[in-house]
C-alpha positions as CSV (number, residue, x, y, z in Angstrom):
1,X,5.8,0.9,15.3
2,X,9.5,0.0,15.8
3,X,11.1,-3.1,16.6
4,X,9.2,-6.4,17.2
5,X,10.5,-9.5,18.1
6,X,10.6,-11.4,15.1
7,X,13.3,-8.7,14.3
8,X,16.0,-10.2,16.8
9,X,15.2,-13.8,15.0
10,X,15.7,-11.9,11.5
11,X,18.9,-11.1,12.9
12,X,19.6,-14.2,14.5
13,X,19.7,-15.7,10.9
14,X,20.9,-13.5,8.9
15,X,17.7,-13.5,6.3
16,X,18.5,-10.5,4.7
17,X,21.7,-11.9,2.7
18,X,19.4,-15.3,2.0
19,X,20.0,-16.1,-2.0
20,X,19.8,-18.6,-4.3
21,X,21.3,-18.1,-7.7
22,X,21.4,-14.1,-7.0
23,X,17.9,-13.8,-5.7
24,X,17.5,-12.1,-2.2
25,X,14.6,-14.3,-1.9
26,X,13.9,-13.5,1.9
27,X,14.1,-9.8,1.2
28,X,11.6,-10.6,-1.6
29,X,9.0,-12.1,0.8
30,X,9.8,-10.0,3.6
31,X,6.9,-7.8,3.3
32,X,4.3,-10.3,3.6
33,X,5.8,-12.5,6.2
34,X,6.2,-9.7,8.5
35,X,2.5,-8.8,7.5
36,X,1.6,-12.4,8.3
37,X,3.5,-12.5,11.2
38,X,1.6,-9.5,12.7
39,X,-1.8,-10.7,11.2
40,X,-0.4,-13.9,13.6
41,X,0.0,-11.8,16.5
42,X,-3.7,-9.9,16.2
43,X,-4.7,-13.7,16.0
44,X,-6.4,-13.4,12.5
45,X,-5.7,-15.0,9.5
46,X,-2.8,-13.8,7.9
47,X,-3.4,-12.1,4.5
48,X,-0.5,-13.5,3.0
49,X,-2.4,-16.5,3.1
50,X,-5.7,-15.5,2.3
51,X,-4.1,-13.6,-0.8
52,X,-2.4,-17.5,-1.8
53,X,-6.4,-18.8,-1.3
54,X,-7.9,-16.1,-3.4
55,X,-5.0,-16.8,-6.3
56,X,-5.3,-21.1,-6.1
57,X,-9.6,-20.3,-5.9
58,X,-9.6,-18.1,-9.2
59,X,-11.6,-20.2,-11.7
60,X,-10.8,-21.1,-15.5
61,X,-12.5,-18.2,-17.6
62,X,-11.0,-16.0,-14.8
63,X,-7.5,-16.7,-15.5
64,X,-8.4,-17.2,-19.5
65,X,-9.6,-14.0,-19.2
66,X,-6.5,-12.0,-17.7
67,X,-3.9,-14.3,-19.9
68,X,-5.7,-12.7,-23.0
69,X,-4.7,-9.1,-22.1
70,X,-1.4,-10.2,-23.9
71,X,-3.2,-9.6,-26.7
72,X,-4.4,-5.8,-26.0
73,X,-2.5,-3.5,-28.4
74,X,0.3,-1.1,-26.3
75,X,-1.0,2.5,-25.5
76,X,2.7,4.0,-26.4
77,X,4.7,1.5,-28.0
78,X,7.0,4.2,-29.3
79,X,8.5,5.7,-26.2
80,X,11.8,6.4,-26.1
81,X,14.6,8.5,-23.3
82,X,13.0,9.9,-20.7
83,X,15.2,11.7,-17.5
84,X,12.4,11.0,-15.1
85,X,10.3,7.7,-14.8
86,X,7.6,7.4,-12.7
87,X,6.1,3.6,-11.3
88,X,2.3,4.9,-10.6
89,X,-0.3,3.1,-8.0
90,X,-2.5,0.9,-10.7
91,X,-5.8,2.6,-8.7
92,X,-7.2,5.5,-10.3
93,X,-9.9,7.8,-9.2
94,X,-11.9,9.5,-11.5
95,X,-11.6,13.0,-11.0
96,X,-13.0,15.5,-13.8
97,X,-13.8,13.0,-16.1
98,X,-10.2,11.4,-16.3
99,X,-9.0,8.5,-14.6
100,X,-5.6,9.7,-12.4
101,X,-3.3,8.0,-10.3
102,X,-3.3,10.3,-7.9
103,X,0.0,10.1,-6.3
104,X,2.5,10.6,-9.5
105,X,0.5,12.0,-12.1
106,X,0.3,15.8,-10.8
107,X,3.7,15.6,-10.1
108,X,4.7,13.9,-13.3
109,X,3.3,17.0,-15.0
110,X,6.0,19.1,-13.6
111,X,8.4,16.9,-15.8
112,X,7.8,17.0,-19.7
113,X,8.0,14.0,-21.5
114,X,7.9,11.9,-18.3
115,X,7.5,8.6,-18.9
116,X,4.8,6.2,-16.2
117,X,5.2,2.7,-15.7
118,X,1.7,0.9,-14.5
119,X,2.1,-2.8,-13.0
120,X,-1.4,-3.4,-14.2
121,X,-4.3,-2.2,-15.5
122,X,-4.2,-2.6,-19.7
123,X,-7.6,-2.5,-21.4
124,X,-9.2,-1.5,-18.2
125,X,-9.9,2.6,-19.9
126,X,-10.1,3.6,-23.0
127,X,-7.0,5.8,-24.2
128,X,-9.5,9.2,-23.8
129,X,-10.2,8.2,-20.5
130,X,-6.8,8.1,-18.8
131,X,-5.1,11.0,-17.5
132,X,-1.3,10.2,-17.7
133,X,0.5,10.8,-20.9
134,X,3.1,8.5,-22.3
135,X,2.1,5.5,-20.1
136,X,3.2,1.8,-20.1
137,X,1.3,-0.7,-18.9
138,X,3.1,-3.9,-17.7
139,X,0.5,-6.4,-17.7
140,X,1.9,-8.5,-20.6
141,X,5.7,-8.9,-18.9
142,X,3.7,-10.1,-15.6
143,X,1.8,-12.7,-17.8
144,X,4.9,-13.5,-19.9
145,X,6.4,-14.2,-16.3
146,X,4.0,-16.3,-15.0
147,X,4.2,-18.1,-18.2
148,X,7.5,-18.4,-18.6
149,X,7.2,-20.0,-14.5
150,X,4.7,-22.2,-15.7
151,X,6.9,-23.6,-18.4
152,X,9.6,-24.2,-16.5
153,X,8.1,-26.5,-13.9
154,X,6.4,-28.4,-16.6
155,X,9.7,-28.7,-19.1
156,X,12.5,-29.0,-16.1
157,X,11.0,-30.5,-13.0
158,X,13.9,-31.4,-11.8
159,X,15.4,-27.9,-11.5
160,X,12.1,-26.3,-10.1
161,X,12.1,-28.7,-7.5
162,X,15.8,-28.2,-6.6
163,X,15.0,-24.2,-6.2
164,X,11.7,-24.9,-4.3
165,X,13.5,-27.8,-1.9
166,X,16.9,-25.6,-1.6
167,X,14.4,-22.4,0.0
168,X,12.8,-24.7,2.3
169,X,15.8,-26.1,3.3
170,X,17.3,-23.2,4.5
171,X,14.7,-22.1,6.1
172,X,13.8,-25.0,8.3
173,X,16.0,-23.8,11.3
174,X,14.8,-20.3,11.5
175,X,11.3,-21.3,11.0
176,X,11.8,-23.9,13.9
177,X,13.2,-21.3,15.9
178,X,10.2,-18.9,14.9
179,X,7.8,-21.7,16.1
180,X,9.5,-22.7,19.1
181,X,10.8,-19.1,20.4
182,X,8.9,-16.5,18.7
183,X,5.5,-18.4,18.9
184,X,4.9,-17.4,15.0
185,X,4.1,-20.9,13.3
186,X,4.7,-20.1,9.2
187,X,3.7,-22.8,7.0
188,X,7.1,-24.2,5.1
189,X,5.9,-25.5,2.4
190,X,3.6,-22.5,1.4
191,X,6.5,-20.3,2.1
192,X,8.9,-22.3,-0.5
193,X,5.8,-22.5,-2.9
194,X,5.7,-18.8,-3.0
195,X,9.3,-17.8,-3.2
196,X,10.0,-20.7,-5.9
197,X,7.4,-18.9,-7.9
198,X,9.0,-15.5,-7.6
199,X,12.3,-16.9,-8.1
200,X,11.3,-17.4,-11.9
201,X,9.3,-14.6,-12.0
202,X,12.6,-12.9,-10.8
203,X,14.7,-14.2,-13.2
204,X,12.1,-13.7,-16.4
205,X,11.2,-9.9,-15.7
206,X,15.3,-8.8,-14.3
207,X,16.7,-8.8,-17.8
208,X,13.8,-7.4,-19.3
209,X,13.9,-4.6,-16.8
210,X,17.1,-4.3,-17.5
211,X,16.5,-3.3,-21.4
212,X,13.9,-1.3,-21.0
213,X,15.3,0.8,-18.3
214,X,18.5,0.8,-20.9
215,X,16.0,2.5,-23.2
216,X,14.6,5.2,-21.2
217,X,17.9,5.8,-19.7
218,X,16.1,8.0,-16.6
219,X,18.4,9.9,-14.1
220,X,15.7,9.2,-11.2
221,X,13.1,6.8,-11.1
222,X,10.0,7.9,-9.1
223,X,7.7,5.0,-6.9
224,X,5.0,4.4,-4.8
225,X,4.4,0.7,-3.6
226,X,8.0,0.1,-3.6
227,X,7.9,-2.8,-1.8
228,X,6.2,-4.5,-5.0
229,X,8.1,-7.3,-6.8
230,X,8.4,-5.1,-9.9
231,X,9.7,-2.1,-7.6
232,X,11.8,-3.9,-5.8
233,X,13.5,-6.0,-9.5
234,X,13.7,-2.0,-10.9
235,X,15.3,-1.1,-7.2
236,X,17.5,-3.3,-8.0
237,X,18.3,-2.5,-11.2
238,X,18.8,0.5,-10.5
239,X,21.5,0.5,-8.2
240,X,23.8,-1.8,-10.2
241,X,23.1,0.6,-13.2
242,X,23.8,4.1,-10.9
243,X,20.2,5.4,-10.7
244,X,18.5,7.0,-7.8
245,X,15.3,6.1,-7.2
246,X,12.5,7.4,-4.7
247,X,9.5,6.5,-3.2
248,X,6.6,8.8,-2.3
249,X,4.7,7.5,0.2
250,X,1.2,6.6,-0.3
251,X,0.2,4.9,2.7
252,X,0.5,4.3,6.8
253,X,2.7,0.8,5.8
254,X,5.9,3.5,6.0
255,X,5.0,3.3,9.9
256,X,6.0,-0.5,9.8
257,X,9.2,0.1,8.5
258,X,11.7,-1.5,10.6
259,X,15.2,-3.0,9.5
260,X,18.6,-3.3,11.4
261,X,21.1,-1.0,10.8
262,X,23.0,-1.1,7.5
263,X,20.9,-3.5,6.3
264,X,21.8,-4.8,3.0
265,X,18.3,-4.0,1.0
266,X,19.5,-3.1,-2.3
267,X,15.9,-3.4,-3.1
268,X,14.8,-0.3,-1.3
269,X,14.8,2.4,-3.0
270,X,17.7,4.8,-2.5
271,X,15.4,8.1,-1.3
272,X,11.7,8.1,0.9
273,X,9.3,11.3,0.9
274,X,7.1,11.1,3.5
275,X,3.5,13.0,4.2
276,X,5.0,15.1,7.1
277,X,7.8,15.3,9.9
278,X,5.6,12.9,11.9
279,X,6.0,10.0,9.5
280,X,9.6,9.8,9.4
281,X,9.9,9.9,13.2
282,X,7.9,6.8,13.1
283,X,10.0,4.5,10.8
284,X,13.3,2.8,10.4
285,X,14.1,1.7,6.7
286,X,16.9,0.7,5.3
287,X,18.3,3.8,3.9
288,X,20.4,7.2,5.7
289,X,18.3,9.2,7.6
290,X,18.8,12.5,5.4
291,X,17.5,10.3,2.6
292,X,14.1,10.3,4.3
293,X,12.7,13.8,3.4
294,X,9.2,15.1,5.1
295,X,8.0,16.2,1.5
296,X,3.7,16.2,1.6
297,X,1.4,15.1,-0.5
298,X,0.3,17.0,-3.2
299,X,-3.3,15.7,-3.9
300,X,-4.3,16.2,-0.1
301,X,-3.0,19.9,-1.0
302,X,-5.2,20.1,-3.6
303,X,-8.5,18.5,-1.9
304,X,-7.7,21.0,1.0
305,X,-8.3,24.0,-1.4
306,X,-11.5,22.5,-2.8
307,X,-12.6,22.3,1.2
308,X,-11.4,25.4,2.8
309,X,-13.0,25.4,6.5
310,X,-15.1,27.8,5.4
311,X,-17.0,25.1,4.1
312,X,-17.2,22.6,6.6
313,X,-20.6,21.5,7.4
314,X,-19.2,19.5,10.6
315,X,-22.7,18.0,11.9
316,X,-22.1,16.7,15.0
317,X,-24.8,14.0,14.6
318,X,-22.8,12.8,11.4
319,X,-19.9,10.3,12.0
320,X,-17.9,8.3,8.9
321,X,-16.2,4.7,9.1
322,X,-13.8,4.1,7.2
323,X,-13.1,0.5,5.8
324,X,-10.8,-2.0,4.5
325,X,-11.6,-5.7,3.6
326,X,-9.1,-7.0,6.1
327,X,-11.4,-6.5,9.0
328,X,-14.9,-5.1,6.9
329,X,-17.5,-7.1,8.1
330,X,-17.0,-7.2,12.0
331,X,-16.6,-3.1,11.4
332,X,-19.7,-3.0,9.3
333,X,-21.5,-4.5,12.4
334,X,-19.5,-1.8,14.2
335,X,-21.7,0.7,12.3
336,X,-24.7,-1.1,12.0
337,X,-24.8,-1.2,16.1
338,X,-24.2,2.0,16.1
339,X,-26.9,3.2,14.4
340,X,-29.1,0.9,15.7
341,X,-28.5,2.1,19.5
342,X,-28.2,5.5,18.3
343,X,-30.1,5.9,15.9
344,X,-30.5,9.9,15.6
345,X,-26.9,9.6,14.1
346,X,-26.4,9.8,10.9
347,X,-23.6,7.0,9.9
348,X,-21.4,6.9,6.4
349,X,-19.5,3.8,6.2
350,X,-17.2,4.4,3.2
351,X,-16.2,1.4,1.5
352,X,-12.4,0.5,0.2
353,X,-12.1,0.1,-3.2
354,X,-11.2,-3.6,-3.0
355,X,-14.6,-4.0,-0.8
356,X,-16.8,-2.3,-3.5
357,X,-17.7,-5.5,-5.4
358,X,-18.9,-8.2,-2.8
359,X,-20.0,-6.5,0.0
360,X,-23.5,-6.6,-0.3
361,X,-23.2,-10.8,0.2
362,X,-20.2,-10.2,2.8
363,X,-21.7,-7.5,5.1
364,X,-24.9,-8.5,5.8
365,X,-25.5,-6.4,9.1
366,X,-25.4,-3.0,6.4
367,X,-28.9,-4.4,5.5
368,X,-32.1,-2.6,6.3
369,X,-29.7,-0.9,8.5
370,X,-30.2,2.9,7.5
371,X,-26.2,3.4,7.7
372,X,-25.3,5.5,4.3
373,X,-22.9,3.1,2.7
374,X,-20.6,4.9,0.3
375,X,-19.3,2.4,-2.5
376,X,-17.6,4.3,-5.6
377,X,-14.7,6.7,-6.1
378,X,-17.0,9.2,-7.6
379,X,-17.8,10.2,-4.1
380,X,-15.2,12.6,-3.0
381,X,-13.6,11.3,0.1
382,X,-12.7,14.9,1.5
383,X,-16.4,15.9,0.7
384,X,-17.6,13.7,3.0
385,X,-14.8,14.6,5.8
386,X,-16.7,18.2,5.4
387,X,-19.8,16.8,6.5
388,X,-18.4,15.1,9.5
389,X,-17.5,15.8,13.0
390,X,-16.3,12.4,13.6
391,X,-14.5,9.6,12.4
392,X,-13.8,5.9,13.3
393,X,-10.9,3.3,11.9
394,X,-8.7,1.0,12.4
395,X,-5.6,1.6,10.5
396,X,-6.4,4.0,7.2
397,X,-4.4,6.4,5.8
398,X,-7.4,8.5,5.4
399,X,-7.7,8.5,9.2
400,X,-5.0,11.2,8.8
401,X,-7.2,13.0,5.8
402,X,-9.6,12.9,8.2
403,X,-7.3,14.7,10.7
404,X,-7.2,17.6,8.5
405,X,-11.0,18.5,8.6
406,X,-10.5,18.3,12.8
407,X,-12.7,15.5,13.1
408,X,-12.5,14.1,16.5
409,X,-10.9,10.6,15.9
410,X,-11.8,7.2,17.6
411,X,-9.9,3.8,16.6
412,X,-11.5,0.5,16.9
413,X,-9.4,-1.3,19.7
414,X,-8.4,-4.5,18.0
415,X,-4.8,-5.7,17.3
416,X,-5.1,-4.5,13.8
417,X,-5.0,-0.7,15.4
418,X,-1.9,-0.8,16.4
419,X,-0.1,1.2,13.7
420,X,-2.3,4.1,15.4
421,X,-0.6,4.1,18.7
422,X,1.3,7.4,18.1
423,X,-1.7,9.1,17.4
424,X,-3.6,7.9,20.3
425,X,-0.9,7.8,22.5
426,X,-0.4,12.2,21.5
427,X,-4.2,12.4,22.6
428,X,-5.2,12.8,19.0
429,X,-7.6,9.6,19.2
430,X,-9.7,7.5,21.7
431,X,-9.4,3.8,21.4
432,X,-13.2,2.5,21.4
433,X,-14.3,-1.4,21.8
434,X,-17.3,-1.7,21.1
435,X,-20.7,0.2,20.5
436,X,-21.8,0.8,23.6
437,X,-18.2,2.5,24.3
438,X,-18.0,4.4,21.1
439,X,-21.5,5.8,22.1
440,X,-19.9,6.5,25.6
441,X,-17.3,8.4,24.2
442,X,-19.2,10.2,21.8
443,X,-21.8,11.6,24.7
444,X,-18.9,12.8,26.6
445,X,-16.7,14.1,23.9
446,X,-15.5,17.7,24.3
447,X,-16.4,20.3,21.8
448,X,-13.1,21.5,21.5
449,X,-11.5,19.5,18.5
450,X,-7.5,18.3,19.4
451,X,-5.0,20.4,19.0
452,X,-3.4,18.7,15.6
453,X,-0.1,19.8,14.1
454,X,-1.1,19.1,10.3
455,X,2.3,20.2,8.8
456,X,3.5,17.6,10.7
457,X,1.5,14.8,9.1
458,X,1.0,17.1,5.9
459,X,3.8,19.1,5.1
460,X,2.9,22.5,3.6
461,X,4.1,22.7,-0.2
462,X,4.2,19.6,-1.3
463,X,4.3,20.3,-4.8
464,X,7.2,22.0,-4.5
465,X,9.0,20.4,-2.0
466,X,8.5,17.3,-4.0
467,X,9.1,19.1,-7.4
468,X,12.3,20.4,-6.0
469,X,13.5,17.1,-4.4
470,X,13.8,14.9,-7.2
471,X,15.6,17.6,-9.6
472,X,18.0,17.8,-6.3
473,X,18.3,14.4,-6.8
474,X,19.4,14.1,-10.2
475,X,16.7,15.1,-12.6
476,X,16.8,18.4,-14.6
């Protein structure tokens, strides 16, 4: 995406080198400000905030309910050394009975006696049901952390108060000069809220961290999400104990990446794999450019093989949306008016995973609508690309997947779309606006599919390319 504005005023103030007591706090709430700050710009409610709702809205037996995982017995409270460690998405998909993280535990495989860290997820499968061997889940150091925050603002007021008024304090300038020049209004108090409540959660989980990462004693550490508060505390870590750390990219957020040069971000990791040649031309992170390395992603490699062309169905009456909760419901009217208007179409509108429990109250327009709504991760994702001849989204990854099968590609033009300019600025994708344009488009469209480069998005090899890159990098 590159540079935004926001980024000059990030500058301005130096934010990056903000601390209190050791703790980059700024660099810690980066990620979601900048999300906010974008959410701003597409004039929608940030998500920041809406995650801070969701949080202070959780009721009693709800919070009773995850503070008693503490008490769920360890899966693999004996593991000891291990050269590589992987930090695995806490998603799983259910693929031949076992539940996999899909982005580290194919790879982990090519490294005996690997050991996964999960941020959450305990008690949620039996021990039969999971797929990664010698797994720890961290659930019970997150509770112990919120805990141990809890404790200290009830036992010593006085010095929770001093962190909390210290981060607003140094942020009132720059957030009057975000208001007043940026036109980006960030609510203070919420901000200091937040970052007072990492700033114990911080200083709870670092030295815990710290021994356990003494006990496995890896050479590399292997992420996705890294720009999670655990990540980033192990990023951390990792550097002032000498070990290298990468993250495999799992997402389209690696287009967002945008920091000045030599930024000081010693919670980045040290190394980035990307999907393809395309990815890394789009992003600017905090780290050498011969660090980022165009590396593939093994479990697209894998779906490919299960759907050779050969058998493609491709109807060209069948078209798939792809959603996310962050903009669900006007998209599910999307479909719905699609199919009304045109109704010889055949419509799947494939639900995120984080949609799948509340849509049916949320997305009322899917009703009656006869648009195939897809709701599990039983349903293969690429299966469904094989049916299709055309896809719509906003901002997916699986927009890219989607790609892959030659679907021709149209983006919903809102603000929310506009990680997807390179793809519709290379003539890859139409922007749509509405219906009636989508409709427009889809009369009109060509029967020749664009002429897509895959190895640039999905680099051939991944296995080994990835494989091969971390034992470059210091892993036997």
């Amino acid at each position: 995406m590159g540079k935004e504005p926001y980024h000059d005023w990030e500058i301005k103030h130096d934010l990056l080198k903000k601390s209190i007591d050791g703790f980059q706090y700024w660099n810690y709430m980066r990620r979601d400000m900048t999300m906010s700050f974008r959410d701003e710009y597409a004039d929608t409610e940030p998500a920041f905030y809406q995650s801070m709702k969701e949080q202070a809205s959780e009721g009693i037996f709800e919070k009773i309910k995850r503070g008693l995982q503490i008490l769920t017995p360890d899966l693999n409270p004996a593991i000891s050394k291990s050269d590589v460690v992987f930090i695995c998405h806490s998603r799983r998909q259910e693929i031949d009975g076992k539940m996999v993280s899909i982005y580290t535990d194919y790879v982990a495989d090519h490294f005996p006696g690997a050991v996964t860290l999960q941020r959450s997820g305990l008690g949620k499968y039996g021990r039969d049901r999971i797929y990664t061997e010698n797994l720890i889940f961290l659930d019970k150091l997150s509770i112990k952390g919120y805990i141990y925050r809890y404790l200290r603002k009830f036992f010593t007021p006085a010095y929770y108060k001093k962190v909390r008024e210290t981060i607003k304090g140094e942020m009132a300038e720059p957030f009057r000069d975000l208001s007043e020049n940026f036109d980006l209004h960030p609510d203070p108090d919420e901000f200091a809220d937040r970052a007072a409540i990492l700033y114990f959660i911080y200083k709870y989980k670092y030295p815990r961290y710290k021994r356990l990462l003494k006990k496995l004693s890896p050479k590399v550490i292997v992420e996705v999400v890294g720009l999670s508060t655990d990540a980033k505390i192990i990023n951390e870590l990792s550097r002032e104990m000498g070990i290298e750390t990468v993250e495999l990219q799992h997402g389209t957020g690696a287009i967002t990446f945008w920091y000045p040069d030599n930024a000081p971000m010693p919670q980045f990791p040290k190394w980035y794999f990307t999907f393809g040649d395309f990815w890394k031309d789009c992003m600017k992170p905090p780290i050498p450019r011969d660090h980022i390395i165009p590396a593939g992603f093994p479990y697209h490699d894998m779906m490919m093989k299960e759907y050779p062309r050969e058998r493609w169905e491709h109807d060209k009456n069948t078209i798939i949306f792809l959603s996310s909760r962050k903009y669900g419901k006007d998209f599910s009217a999307l479909a719905a008016e699609l199919k009304r208007l045109k109704p010889e179409l055949h419509v799947i509108f494939k639900l995120h995973p984080r949609e799948y429990t509340d849509y049916k109250e949320k997305y009322t327009d899917l009703r009656d609508s006869g648009v195939e709504v897809v709701a599990d991760n039983k349903t293969p994702l690429y299966g469904l690309f094989a049916k299709c001849s055309m896809q719509v989204g906003v901002e997916s990854t699986a927009i890219y997947e989607g790609m892959g099968f030659n679907l021709t590609t149209y983006i919903w033009d809102i603000p929310k779309a506009v990680s997807m300019k390179p793809i519709v600025e290379k003539g890859y994708a139409r922007l749509v606006k509405d219906a009636q344009d989508l409709i427009l488009k889809i009369d009109s469209r060509d029967d020749d599919k664009a002429d897509y480069d895959l190895n640039a998005f999905w680099k051939e090899n991944s296995m080994e390319n990835i494989v091969n890159g971390i034992r470059s990098i210091g892993a036997s």
